[in-house]
C-alpha positions in Angstrom: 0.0 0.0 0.0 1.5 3.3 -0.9 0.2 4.9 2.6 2.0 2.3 4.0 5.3 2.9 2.4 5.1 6.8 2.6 4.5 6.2 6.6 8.1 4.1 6.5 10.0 6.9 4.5 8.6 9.6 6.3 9.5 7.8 9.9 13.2 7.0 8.0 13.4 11.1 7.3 13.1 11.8 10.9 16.1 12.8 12.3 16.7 13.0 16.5 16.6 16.7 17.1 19.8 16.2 19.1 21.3 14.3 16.7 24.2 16.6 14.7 23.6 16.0 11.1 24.7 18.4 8.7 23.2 20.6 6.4 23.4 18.8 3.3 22.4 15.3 5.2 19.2 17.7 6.7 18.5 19.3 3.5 18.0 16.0 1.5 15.9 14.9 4.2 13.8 17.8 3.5 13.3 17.3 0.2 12.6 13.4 0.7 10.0 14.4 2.9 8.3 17.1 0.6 8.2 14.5 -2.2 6.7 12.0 -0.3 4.0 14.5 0.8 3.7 15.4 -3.1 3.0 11.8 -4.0 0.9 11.4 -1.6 -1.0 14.3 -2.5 -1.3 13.0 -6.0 -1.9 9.5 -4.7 -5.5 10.6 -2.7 -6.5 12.9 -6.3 -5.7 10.6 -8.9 -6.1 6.8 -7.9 -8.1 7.4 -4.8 -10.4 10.4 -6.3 -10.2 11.7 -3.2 -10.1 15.9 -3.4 -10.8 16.7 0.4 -8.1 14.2 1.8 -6.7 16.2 5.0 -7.9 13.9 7.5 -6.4 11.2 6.1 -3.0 12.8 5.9 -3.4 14.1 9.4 -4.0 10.5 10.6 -0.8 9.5 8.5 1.2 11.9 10.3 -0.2 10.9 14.0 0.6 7.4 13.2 4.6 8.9 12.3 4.7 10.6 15.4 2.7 7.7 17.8 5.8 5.2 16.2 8.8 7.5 16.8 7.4 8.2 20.3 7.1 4.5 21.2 10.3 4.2 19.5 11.9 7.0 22.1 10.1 5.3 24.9 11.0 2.2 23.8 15.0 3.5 24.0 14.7 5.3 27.5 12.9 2.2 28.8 15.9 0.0 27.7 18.5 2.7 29.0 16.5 2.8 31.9 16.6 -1.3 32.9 20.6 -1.3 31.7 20.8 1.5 34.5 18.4 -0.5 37.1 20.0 -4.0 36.5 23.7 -2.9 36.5 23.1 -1.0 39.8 22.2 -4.2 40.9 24.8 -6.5 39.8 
């Protein structure tokens, strides 16, 4: 499903806002990101017919941001039990 596959690259363009990456690296990011919106966009007109598609898009981009905050969670929790269990040791 394309949905499904602009949902991976857009999570793949995310970059750690702590995380130094350079300008260039950042910038093609950018533009990754703005085509995938673009195809998407086309996507919902042309094969889905679909002209008022905001919602959709919206729930596209809460599902990005629900999966990189489990993913950050998911980090802190394992730094977190490292921490606990080598305290313990």
């Amino acid at each position: 499903n394309k949905e499904f596959y602009a949902v991976l690259a857009l999570i793949l363009c995310d970059v750690d806002p702590y995380a130094e990456v350079s300008d260039s690296v950042q910038s093609l990011l950018d533009e990754i990101r703005l085509d995938v919106f673009e195809d998407l966009q086309r996507y919902y007109k042309n094969v889905m017919g679909l002209y008022e598609y905001s919602t959709r898009l919206g729930h596209l981009i809460t599902l990005c941001h629900v999966i990189q905050e489990c993913h950050s969670l998911s980090i802190e929790f394992s730094r977190f039990s490292h921490l606990v269990f080598d305290l313990h040791d």
